[in-house]
N, C-alpha and C positions, 0 to 999 in steps of 0.2 A: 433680241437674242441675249441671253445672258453672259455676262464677262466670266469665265471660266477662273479667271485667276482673282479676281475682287473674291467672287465668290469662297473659292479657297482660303483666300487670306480670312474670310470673313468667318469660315468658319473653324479656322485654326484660333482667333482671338477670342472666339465665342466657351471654346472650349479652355483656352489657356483661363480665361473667366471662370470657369465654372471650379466650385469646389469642389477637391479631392472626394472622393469619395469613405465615407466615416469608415472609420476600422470597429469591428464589431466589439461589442465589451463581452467577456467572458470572468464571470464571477467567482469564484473559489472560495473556501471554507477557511477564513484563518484557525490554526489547531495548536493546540497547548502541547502537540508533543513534535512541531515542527524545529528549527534550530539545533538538532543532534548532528547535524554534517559539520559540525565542525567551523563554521562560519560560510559554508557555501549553498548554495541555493538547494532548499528542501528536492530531494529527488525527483519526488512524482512531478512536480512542480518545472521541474529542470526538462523532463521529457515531454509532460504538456507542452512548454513552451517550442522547443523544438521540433514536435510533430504539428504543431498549430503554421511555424514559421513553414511547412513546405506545403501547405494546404493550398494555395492561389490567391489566399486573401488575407486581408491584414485582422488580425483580430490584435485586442488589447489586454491582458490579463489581469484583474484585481478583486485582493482581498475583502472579503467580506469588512465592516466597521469593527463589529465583534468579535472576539473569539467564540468558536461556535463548538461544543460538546456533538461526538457523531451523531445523537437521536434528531438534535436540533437540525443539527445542517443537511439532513437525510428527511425530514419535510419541509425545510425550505425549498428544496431541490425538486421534489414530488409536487409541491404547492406554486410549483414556479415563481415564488417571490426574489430574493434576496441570491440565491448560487445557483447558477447556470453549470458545471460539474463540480465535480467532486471523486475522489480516491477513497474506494474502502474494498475489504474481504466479501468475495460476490457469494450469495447466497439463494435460493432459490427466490424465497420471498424478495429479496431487494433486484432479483430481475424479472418477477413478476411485476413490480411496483416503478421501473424504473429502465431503464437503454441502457444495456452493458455495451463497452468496446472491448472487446472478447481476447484481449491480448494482453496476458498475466505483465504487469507494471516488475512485479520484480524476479519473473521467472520461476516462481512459487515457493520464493522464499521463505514468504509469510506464513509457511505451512510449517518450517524447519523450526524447531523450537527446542533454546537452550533454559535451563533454569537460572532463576534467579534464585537465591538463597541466603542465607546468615553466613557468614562465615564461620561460625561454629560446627556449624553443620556439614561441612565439608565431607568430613570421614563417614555420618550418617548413609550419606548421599551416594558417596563413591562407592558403597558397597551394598546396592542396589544393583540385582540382577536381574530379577523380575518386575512387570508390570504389576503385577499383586502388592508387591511393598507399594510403590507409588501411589497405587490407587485406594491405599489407606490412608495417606495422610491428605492435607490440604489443601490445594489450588488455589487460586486467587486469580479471577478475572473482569473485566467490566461488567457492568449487568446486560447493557446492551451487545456486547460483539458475540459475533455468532462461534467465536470460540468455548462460547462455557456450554455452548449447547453442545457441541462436538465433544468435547470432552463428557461431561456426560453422559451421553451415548456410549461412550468407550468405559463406562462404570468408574468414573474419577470422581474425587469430593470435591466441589468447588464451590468458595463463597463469590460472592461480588461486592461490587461495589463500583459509584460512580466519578468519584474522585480522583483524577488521575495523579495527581500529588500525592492525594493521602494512602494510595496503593501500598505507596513505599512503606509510609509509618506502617500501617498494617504488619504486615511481612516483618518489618523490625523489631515488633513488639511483639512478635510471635503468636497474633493472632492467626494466622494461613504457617504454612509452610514451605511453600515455594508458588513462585511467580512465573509461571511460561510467555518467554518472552520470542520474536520473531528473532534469529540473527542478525539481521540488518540492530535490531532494537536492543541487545540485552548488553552490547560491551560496553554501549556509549550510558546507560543506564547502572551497571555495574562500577563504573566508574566515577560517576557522580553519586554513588551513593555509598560508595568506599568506606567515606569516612563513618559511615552510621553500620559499619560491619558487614554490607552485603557485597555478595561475589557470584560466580556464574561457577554451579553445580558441577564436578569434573566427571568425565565419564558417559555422561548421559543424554540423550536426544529424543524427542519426542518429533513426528512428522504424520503429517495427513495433507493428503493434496488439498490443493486451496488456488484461488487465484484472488488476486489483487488486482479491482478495473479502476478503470475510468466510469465513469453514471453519469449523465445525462438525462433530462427530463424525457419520458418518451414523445413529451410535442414536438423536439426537437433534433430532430433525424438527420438535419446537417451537418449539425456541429458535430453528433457519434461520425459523421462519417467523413468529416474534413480530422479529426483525431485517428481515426481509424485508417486514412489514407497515410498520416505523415507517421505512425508507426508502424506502417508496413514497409514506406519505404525505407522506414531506418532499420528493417530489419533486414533490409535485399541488400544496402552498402554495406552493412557490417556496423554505421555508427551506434544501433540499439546497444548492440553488446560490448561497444565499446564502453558508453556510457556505464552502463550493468556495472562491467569491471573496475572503471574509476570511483565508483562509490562502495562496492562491495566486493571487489577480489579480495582486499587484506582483510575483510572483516570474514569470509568465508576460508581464506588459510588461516585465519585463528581457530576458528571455530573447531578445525579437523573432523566434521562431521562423518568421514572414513572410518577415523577413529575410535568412536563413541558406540558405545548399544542404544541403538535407535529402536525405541519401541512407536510399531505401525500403529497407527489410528485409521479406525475406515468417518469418512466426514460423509454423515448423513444429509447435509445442508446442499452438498455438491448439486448444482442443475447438469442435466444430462449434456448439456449443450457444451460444456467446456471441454476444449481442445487438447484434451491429455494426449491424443496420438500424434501432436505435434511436437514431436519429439525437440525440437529446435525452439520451442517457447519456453522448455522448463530447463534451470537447475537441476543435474544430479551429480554430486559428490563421487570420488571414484572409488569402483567397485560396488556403487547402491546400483542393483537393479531397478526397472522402470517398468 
């Protein structure tokens, strides 16, 4: 007959033996336009982390070696080498090619967009009524983001280019004419670039819905859905929008986007699947209808 209690003891020490179980590593793009919060943890970054923490399992988060350009890091992620997710503007193609977690990162802010400008230009800018002026003069956007396509759609002139530093020069030298930058993106940009004469356009706003995911390889339907688990549930306690508002309440009562002529863009790129009638996932400014 076996001793009942050897045996327990025997296999509680079996088990105190045995190694913890490994925490999964989850890969990420390091990105050249990370470091605008001001010294605290890149946003998307801060809520991966946080929806990963209420998933059940331990995962571990780390940056790629490199700094990785988004075309790069968007077939690393497709090719399942080197990042396991990643944050960018969802696009039909990039959820054809790829596992959205269908829950706008920044409540589609990314859609809101203020100018960047010369300071000279101020007065040009400010007295801008129509989209007709606008769509005369210059743009400047990546080659790859799916914003220069949106924009031309909507009849805009836009050059590109893939230099995210050299952007600025651009625009400075008066090569473009203005910069469409995301809110979250344009004060902390405006500001670093002060000294070389640029400033955020007065008056004016440009907006086309948009979302902001999370991507995940599509072999890997856990990980969308242990992310997907811990940002819903921060969306039932309230911590989602907490967070939202600790990084971007004062950058969205700068902006006074109420205040401003917002000229609408319709975004040809939008996949049907995104959750606009989730009223409770998006930003709107008051008074913008929805």
């Amino acid at each position: 007959m076996i001793d009942r209690r050897r045996f327990l003891l025997s296999g509680a020490a079996a088990l105190a033996a045995a190694p913890a179980r490994a925490a999964t590593l989850v890969r990420y793009p390091q990105s050249e336009e990370e470091g605008h919060d001001s010294g605290r943890e890149h946003y998307p970054l801060r809520l991966l982390r946080l929806a990963l923490a209420r998933a059940g399992h331990d995962y571990a988060l780390e940056p790629t070696a490199v700094m990785m350009r988004q075309n790069r890091a968007l077939a690393e992620l497709q090719a399942g080498r080197v990042v396991d997710v990643l944050w960018t503007m969802t696009s039909q193609q990039r959820e054809r090619d790829l596992l959205p977690v269908r829950i706008p990162l920044d409540m589609g802010l990314i859609g809101w967009r203020l100018l960047l400008i010369r300071q000279r230009d101020a007065a040009r800018f400010g007295a801008i009524r129509k989209p007709a002026a606008l769509q005369a003069l210059d743009a400047l956007q990546g080659h790859d983001w799916p914003d220069t396509d949106i924009l031309r759609a909507n009849h805009y002139r836009v050059q590109t280019a893939s230099d995210y530093a050299g952007m600025f020069k651009m625009l400075e030298s008066g090569r473009v004419d203005y910069f469409p930058r995301a809110v979250f993106e344009v004060w902390h940009e405006a500001a670093a670039f002060a000294g070389q004469g640029l400033t955020v356009a007065p008056g004016l706003a440009l907006h086309y819905p948009s979302a902001f995911y999370f991507f995940v390889r599509r072999a890997n339907p856990a990980l969308a859905a242990a992310i997907q688990g811990g940002l819903e549930s921060m969306l039932a306690d309230g911590s989602y929008l907490r967070v939202f508002q600790d990084y971007f309440g004062e950058l969205t009562a700068r902006s006074a986007l109420a205040t401003r002529r917002v000229f609408e863009l319709r975004n040809p790129l939008l996949p049907a699947a995104t959750p606009l009638g989730q009223r409770e996932l998006w930003y709107r400014p008051a008074g913008h209808g929805r």
